[in-house]
LOSE-866716 format. One record per residue (C-alpha): residue number from 1; residue in one letter; z, y, x. Coordinates in steps of 0.001 Angstrom, whole numbers. Example, Ala and Ser with C-alpha at 12.3 -4.5 7.8 and 13.67 -1.06 7.14 Angstrom:
     k   r         w         v         u
     1   A      7800     -4500     12300
     2   S      7140     -1060     13670
This chain:
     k   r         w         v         u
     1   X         0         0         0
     2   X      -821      3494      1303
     3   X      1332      6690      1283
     4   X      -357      8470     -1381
     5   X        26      5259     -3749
     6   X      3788      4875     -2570
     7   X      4456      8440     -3046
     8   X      2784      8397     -6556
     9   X      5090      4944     -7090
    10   X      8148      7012     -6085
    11   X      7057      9656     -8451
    12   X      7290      7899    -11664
    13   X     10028      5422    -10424
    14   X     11990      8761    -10266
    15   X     10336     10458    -13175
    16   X     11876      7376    -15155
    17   X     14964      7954    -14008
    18   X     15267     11353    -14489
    19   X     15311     10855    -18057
    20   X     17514      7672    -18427
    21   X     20064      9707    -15830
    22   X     19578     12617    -18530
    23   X     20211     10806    -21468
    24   X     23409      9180    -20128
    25   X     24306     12953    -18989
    26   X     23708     14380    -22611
    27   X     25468     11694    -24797
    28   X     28645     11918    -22577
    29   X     28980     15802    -23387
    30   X     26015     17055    -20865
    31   X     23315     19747    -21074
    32   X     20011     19899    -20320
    33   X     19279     22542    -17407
    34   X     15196     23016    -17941
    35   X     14401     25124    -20861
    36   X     11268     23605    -21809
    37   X     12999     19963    -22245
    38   X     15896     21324    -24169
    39   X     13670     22725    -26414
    40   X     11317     19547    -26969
    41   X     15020     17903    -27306
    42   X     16172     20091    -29880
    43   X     12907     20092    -31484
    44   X     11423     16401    -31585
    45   X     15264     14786    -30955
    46   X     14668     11555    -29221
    47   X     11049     11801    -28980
    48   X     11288     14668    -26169
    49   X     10604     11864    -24290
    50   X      6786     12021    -25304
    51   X      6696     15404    -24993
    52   X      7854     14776    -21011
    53   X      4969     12671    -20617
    54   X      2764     15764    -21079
    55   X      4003     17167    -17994
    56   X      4494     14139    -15931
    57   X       897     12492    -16676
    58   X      -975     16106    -16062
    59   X       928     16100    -12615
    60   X       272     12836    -11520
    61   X     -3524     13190    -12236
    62   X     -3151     16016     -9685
    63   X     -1476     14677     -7485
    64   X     -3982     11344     -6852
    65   X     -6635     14025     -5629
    66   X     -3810     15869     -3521
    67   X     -2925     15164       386
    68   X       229     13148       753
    69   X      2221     15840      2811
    70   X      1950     17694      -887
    71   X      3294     14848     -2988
    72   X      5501     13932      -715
    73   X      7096     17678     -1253
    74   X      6715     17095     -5138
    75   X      8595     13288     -4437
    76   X     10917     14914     -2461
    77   X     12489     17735     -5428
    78   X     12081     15105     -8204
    79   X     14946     13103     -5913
    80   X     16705     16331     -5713
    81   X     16905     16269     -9518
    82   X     18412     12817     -9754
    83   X     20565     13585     -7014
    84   X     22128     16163     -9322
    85   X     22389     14102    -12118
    86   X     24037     11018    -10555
    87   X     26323     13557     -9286
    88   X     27199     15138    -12883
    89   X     27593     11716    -14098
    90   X     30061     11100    -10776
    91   X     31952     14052    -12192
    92   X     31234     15926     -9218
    93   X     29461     18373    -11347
    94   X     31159     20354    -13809
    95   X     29173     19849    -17656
């Protein structure tokens, strides 16, 4: 398997885990930080996840035709965002 494939693997390995670390977050007395997801989840309740895919699928088509240094960046603040979750579900960030 090449990088680009890998980091693309990475990307909706953490993509998926952004929103099952999310959902845990929200239904033990969390909040949603992004605006636009809050809104699909107040909106469309627990079908924001379609509305996610939106997002997600447009980026990945970009990022098959981008250079691997530039996914790897993208890769790189998705596991930022999961870092910050697992951490609010740790307790080591306050809700």
């Amino acid at each position: 398997m090449n990088a680009q494939r890998l980091l693309l693997a990475a990307f909706v390995l953490l993509q998926t885990i952004d929103v099952l670390t999310t959902v845990y977050v929200i239904r033990h007395g969390g909040w949603e930080g992004n605006p636009i997801i809050a809104w699909a989840m107040a909106q469309f309740g627990p079908f924001w996840v379609f509305i996610k895919l939106v997002p997600v699928s447009t980026a990945y088509y970009f990022m098959r035709r981008w250079r691997p240094k530039y996914v790897g960046s993208i890769v790189a603040f998705c596991a930022l965002v999961i870092v910050n979750n697992v951490l609010t579900i740790l307790g080591f960030n306050n809700w």
